[in-house]
N, C-alpha and C positions, 0 to 999 in steps of 0.2 A: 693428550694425557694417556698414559698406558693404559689399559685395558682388566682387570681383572675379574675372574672366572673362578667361582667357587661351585662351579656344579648348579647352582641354580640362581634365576636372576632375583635382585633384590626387587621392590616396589616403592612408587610413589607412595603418596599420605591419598587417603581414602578411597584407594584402589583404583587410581588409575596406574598401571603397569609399568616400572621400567626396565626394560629389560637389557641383561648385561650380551646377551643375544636372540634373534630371533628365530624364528623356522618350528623346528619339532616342539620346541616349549613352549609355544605359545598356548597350548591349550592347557596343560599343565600350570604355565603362571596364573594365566587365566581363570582356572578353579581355584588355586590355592587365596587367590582376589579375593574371590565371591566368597570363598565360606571363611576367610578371615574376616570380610565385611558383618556377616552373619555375626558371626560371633563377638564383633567389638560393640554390634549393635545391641547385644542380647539374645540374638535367636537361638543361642543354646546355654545351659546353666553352667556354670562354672562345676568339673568334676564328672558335665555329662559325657557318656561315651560315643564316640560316632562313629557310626555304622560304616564298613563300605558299601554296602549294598543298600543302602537307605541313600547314601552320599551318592550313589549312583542313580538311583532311580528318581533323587531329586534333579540334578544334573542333567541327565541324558546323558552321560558318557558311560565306557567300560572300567574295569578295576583299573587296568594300567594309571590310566593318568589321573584317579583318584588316590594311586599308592604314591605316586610324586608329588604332587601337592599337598599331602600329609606331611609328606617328608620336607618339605620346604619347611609347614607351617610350623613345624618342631622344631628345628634347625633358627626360628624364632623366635621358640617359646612360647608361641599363642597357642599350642599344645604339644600334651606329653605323652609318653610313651607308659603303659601300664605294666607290671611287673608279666603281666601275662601278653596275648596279643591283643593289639588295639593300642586308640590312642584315645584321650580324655581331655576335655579343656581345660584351658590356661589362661582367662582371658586376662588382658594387659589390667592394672589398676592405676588410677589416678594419681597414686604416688610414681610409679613405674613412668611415665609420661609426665611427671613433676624432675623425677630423677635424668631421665632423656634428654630433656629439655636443658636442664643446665650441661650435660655432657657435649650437649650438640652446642650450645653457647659457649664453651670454654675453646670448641675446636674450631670456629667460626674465628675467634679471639684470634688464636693461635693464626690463624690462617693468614688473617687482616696485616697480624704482625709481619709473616713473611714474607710477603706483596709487599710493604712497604722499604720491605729489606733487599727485593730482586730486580735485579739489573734491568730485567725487560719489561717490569710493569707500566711506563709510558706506553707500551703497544695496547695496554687493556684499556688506559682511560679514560679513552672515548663514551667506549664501551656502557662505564659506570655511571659515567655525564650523560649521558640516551637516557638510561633508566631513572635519573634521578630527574631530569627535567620531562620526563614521559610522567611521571607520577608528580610533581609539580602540576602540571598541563592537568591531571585528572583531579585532584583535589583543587583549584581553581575554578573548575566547574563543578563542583560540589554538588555532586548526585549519587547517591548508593544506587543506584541501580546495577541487574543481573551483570552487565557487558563491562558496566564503569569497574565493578568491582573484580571482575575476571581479568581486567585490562591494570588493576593495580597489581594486581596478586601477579598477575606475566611477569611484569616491570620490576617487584620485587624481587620477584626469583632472578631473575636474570641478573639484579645487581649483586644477590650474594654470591647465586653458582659461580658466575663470573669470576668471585676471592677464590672461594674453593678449589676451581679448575685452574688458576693460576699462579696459586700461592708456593709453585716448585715442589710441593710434598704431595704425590699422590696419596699418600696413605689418609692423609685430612680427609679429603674428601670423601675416599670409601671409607672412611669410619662413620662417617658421616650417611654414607647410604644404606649402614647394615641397619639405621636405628630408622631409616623413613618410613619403615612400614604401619610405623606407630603412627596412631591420632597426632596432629599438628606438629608431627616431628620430618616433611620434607622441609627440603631446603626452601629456605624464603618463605615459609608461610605464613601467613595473618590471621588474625583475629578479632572478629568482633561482634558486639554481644548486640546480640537483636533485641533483648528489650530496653536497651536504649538507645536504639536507632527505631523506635517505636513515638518517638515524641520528636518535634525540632529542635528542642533542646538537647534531645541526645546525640543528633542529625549533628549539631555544631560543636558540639565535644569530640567526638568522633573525628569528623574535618581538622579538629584543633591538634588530636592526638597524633593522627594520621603527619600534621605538620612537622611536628614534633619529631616524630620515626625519621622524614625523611630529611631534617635538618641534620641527626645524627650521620644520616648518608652520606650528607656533605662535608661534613669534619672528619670522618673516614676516608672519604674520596683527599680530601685538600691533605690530610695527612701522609698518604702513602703515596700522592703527588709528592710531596716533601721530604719521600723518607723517613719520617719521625714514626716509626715502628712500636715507641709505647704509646703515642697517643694514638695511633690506628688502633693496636689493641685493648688500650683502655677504654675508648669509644664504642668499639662492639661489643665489648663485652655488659656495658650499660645496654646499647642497645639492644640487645640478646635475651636481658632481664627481663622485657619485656613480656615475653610471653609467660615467663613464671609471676608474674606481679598479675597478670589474667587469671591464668590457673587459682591462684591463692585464692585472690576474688569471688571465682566462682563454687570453691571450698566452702566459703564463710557462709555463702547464701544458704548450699543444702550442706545439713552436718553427715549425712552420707552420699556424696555425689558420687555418681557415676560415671563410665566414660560416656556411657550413649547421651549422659545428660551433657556432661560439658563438648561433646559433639553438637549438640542442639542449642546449647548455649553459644557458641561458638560461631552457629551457623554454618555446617562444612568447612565446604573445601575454602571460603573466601574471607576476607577480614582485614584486621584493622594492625597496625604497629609493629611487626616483627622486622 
């Protein structure tokens, strides 16, 4: 897949780093992580203004690579630039991340379609078939445990990027990566709500739901085996809904949720159906 460079690299969903290259910016991506972590969590008010030299002396680093990580984190939106100098936060809101979500499930859609449509997608569906009978293999043995669940969330990713980085349109995919920095907005992420994996009843819904996600894999996968390019993307795009039928969910509970809440609702980085 071609390569694109916008001057600074995009990131994973909950700061783990991806970077569009390495060397000099890494320390640079690297902050701009942490205090976007900061800030999605709440450790600064919406409006507040951030220091360099406070951002510095939290850190340990010099101005330099606290003026590029600014600059990243604007170039976001996670904050703004004041009419004077400095910059102030922005932080993402629950609609913002409602809104994401479907933009990233319309390009997933789109994606699924043109895979189904591309001459060399028999080279990828091995590929797909790993992941889907790798997460098979984990829900069978129906455990949420730390490793079980880190090992679905691999498996999942792998079988979307997979569309993504194959579906002939680079541009899908980086469209795709300007929005990962958001909460549960990298590719293949999951979801699932810990206080119903609090009881064995919730234990068995979960394993039921989880079925369910990757049943849609495979009518995705046998689709774009086939060719049939609307049911590929009719497929994802159900399955895609997924994580907005969460989100709503966890709306109804708190009538002002937050993101740090539905981060902890969520449970991180790991989860259920997407």
């Amino acid at each position: 897949m071609r390569d694109f460079h916008i001057g600074a690299a995009g990131f994973l969903d909950f700061g783990i780093p991806f970077r569009a290259y390495e060397g000099m910016e890494s320390i640079d991506t690297d902050l701009a992580d942490q205090i976007r972590r900061d800030i999605i969590h709440g450790a600064y008010r919406e409006d507040e203004r951030l220091s360099e030299s406070r951002l510095c002396d939290i850190h340990k680093v010099s101005r330099t690579p606290v003026r590029l990580a600014l600059r990243m984190l604007e170039r976001e939106g996670i904050i703004r630039r004041g009419e004077g100098r400095g910059y102030f936060v922005h932080p993402p809101t629950v609609t913002d991340i409602l809104q994401a979500v479907q933009v990233r499930g319309h390009l997933e859609s789109l994606a699924a379609r043109l895979m189904a449509q591309s001459p060399g997608r028999h080279n990828v569906l091995p590929t797909l078939e790993k992941a889907i009978d790798e997460i098979d293999r984990l829900v069978t043995r129906g455990s949420f445990e730390d490793e079980d669940r880190r090992l679905m969330q691999q498996q999942n990713a792998l079988f979307h990027k997979t569309i993504l980085d194959n579906c002939g349109n680079d541009f899908v995919g980086y469209t795709c990566g300007q929005i990962s920095h958001l909460p549960m907005l990298e590719v293949g992420s999951m979801v699932f709500d810990k206080k119903v994996l609090s009881t064995a009843e919730g234990v068995d819904k979960s394993l039921f739901r989880l079925k369910i996600g990757n049943a849609q894999h495979k009518v995705i996968f046998e689709a774009i085996q086939r060719g049939d390019a609307v049911r590929a993307e009719g497929m994802m795009r159900e399955h895609s809904n997924t994580m907005v039928e969460y989100i709503e969910m966890f709306e109804k509970r708190e009538e002002a949720l937050t993101i740090s809440e539905l981060i902890s609702y969520s449970g991180g980085e790991t989860a259920e159906g997407s």
